[in-house]
N, C-alpha and C positions, 0 to 999 in steps of 0.2 A: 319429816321436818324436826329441827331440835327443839324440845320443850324450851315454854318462857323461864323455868327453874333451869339453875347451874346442871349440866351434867356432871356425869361420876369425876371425868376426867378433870371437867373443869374445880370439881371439889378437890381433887389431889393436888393439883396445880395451886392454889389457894394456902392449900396446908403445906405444900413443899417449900413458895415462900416465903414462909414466916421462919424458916429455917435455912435454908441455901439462896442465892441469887439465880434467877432463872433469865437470861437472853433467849433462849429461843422453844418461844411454846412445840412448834414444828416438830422438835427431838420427841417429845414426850407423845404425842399424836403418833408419830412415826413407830416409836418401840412398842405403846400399845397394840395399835393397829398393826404389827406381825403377832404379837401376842395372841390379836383376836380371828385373826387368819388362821394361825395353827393349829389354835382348839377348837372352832366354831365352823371352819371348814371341811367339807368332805373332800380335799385336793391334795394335791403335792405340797411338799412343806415348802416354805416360806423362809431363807436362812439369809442373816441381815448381820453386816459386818458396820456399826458404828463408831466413825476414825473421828478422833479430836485428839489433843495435846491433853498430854498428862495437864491434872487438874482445869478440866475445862466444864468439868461435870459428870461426864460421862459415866462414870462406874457407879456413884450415888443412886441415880437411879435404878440398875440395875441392882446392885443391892437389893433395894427397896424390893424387888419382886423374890426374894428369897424367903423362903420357908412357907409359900402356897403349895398347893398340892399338884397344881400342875407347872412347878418349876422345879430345875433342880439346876442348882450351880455351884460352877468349878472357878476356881483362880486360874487353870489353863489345863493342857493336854498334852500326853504323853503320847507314842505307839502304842504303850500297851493298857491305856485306859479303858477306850471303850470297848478292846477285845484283848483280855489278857492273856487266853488259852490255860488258864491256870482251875483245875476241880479241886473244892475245899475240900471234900472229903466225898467216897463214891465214886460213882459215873454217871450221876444223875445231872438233867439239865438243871434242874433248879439250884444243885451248888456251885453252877458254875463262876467264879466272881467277877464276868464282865460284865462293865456298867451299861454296856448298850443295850440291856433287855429290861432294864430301870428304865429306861425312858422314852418306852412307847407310849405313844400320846400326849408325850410333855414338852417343855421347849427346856433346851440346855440353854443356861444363860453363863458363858464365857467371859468371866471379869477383865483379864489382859491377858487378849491372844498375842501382843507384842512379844511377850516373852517368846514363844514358838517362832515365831517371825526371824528370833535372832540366834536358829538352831544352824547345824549342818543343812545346806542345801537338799542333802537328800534326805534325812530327817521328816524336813518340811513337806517334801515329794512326796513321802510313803503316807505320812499321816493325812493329808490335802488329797491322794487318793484313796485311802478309807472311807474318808467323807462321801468322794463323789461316788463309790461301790454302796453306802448306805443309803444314799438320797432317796430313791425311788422306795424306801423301805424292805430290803429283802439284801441281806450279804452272809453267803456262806462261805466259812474257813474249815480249813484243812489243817491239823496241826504235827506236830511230829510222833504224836501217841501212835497215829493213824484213825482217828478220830475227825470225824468231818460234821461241824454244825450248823446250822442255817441257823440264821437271826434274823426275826420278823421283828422290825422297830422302827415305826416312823415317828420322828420327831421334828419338831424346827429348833433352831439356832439364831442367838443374839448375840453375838461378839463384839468386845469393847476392842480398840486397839488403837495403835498412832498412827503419826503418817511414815511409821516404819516400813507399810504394810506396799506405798507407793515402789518402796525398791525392789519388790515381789511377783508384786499385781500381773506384768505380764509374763511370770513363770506360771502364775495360778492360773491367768486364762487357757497357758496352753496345756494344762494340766483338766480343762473343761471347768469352765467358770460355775459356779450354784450358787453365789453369792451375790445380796443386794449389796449396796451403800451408801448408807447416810453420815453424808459428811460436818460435822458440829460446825458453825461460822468461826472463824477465825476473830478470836478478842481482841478488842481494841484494850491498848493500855488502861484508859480510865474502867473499861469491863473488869478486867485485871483487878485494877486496886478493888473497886467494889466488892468484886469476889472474895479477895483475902481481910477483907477489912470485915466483911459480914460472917468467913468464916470462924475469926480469931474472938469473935464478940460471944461465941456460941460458949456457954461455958457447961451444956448439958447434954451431950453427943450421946447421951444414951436415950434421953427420951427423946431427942430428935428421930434417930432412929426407929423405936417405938412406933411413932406417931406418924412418920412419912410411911413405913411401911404397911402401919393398918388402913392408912388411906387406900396404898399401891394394893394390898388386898381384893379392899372394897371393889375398887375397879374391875379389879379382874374376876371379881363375881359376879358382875354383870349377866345377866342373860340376855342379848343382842338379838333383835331382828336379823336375819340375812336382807343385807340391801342389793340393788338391782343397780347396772351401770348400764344408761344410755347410749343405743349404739353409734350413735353419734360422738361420744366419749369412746367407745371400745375401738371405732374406726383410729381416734387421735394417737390411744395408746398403741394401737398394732404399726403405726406410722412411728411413733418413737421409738417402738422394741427391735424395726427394724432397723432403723437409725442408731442404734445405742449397740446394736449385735455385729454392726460393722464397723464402728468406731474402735468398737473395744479389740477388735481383733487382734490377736500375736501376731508379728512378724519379725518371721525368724531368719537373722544375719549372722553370717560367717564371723566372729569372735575375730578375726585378723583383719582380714581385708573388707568389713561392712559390707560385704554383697546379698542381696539379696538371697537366700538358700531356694527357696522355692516361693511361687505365686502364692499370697495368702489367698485362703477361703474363710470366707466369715459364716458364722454358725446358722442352720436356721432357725427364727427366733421363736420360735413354739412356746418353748420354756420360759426365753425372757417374758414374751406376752403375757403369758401363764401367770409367774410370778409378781408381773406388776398389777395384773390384774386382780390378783389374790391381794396382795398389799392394798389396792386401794379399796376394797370390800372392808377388809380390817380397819382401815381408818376410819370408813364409814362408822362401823360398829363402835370404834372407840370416841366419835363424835355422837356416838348415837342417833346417827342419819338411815334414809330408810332407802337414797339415792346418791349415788357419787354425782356432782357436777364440777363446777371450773376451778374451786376450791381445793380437792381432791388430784385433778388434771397436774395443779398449778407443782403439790407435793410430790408428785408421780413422776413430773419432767423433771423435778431437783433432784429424785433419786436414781432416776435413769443417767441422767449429764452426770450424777457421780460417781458412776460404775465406769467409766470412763476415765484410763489412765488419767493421772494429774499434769500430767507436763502437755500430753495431747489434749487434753480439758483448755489449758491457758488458754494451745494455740488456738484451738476451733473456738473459743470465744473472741479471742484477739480477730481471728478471719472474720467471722461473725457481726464485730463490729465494723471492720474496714468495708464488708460487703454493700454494694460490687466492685467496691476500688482493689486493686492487686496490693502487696504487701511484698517485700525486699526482706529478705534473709537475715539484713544487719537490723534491720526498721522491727522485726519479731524477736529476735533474739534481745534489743534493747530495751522493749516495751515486757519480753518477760522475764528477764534478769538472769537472762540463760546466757550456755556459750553460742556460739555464731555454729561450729561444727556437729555438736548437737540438735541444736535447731535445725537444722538442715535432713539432719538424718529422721526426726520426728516427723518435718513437714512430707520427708521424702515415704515415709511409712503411711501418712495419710492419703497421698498422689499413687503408692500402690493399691491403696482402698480403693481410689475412686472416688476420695472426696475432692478431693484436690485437684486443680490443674496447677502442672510444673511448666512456667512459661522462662523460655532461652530470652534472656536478655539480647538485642540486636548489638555486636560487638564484642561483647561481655566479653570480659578475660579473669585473668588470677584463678583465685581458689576457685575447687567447686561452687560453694554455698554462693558464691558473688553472682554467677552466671543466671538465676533465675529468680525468677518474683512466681508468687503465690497467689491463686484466688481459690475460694469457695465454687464449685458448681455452682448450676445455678438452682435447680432444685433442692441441693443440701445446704445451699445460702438462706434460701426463704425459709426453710425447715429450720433451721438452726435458730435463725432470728426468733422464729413464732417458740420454739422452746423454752429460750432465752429472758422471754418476756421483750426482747428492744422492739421498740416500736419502728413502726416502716419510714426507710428514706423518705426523705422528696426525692423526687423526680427531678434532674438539672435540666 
């Protein structure tokens, strides 16, 4: 249970305050709790992609974990960062100068992964598979000396980035997904003005600085209980991981004619499991709880529904809400500010999952998109809702 006294977290959040505008505690719980995951678990790493709009927050805090002993951060990433294949001097391993054997044990905190986001395609490709070749901790390279090294280095990862990251997302999945994400809420104007009005008032950026960081410290010097997740909670998350591993799925269309290339397969979700379940042990810790319950669930299903494309995120909400009523092509594409032919193609990618039934209009004619209406299963209708938090129809 959490003590009657502020926790550590809730003491950062306090001191963070009195210098930045803070909307949503959630981010801060969330980036700890990978934090406390990484270090404090004997598991697979935990790597967490945090998308918001330049100045919505996002990077300050990250900051703020800079210059701990179990952090190390980068403004972003090259190919040849974490394995340069470069010997300072010798042929000893220890001069070698890639960064990846700095940081076993630690979490790489990536200020703006956007930058990379907006490299060459293939770029993107090579580097997005190093990662997934590191993950499990063990990648051996080959170099042109003829020189072959093994790198033993497990780490996690926290990436700032934008919603650059939406026009990518289903190249990364098909490139094998390792990434969480948590998505920052979306500012209202008046958030906005508060934000820059509290930030322009600041006239001491360096002990702000100072002072949020020695908080963000403290935190992370925490020594945490490992907490225990009821299996009553681990059945919810294994129903979401499966849920979230088929939503997300790539499917891949012919570049001319939009045909289908081949039947998607969606992943098995071991790993998602894994990873959310790891996350939400971390949260525990960062709340300094000794039990995950509906609190934890409730963060768990916002980070899962966010690993999911953002345009198929709208629609499965948009279904979601109409559920059990059917939805019309023109009726989805107006409610989410999309085109009518896009829409059609998303809805038609979720109908290849299996979430969806594609119902033939009686008559129908003109364009494709016209001829059919859209419903939610009925299983991933009631799943979706209970995710979602909406509360259950009446009954007509």
């Amino acid at each position: 249970m959490v003590s009657k006294k502020n926790t550590r977290l809730q003491q950062f959040i306090a001191v963070y305050s009195r210098w930045l505008t803070v909307e949503d505690h959630d981010y801060f719980e969330v980036v700890f709790g990978c934090c406390f995951a990484n270090i404090h678990l004997n598991s697979k790493p935990v790597w967490l992609y945090a998308v918001g709009t330049s100045g919505s927050g996002k990077s300050e805090l990250l900051q703020s974990l800079d210059g701990h002993p179990k952090i190390e951060l980068l403004s972003s990433l090259t190919e040849k960062t974490l394995i340069s294949g470069l010997v300072l001097s010798g042929d000893e391993d220890s001069n070698d100068a890639s960064f990846l054997p700095k940081l076993n044990g630690k979490i790489l905190i990536l200020k703006d992964f956007t930058t990379l986001m907006k490299e060459r395609r293939e770029v993107l490709a090579n580097l997005m598979g190093q990662l997934r070749d590191m993950y499990d901790g063990k990648s051996r390279r080959a170099f042109g000396t003829g020189k072959s090294t093994m790198y033993v280095s497990k780490f996690g990862i926290i990436a700032g980035v934008t919603f650059e990251i939406d026009k990518h997302i289903t190249t990364l999945a098909a490139l094998g997904e390792r990434f969480l994400i948590y998505r920052l809420p979306i500012l209202t104007r008046d958030q906005k003005k508060a934000r820059a009005l509290t930030a322009s008032r600041n006239l001491n950026v360096t002990r702000q600085e100072e002072k949020i960081q020695k908080a963000a410290h403290y935190v992370l010097d925490l020594t945490p209980i490992k907490p225990e997740i009821p299996e009553e909670i681990m059945l919810k998350l294994e129903t979401l991981a499966e849920f979230v591993a088929k939503a997300r799925t790539h499917v891949e269309r012919d570049r001319y004619n939009r045909e289908v290339v081949y039947d998607p397969e969606p992943e098995v979700h071991t790993r998602l499991l894994k990873q959310l379940s790891d996350l939400a042990r971390g949260i525990c810790m960062a709340r300094e709880k000794a039990c995950a319950g509906l609190s934890e669930l409730r963060l768990i299903r916002k980070i899962g529904f966010d690993c999911i494309p953002s345009n198929r995120a709208k629609l499965l909400r948009l279904l979601a809400l109409r559920f059990p009523d059917k939805i019309s092509n023109q009726e989805a594409a107006d409610a989410c500010k999309l085109s009518r032919s896009a829409v059609y193609y998303w809805l038609d990618d979720l109908h290849k999952l299996d979430l969806v039934k594609k119902i033939t209009i009686a008559g129908g004619s003109g364009h494709g998109w016209s001829r059919y209406t859209w419903v939610l299963r009925k299983h991933y209708g009631q799943l979706l809702r209970r995710i979602l938090g909406l509360k259950r129809k009446r009954s007509r």
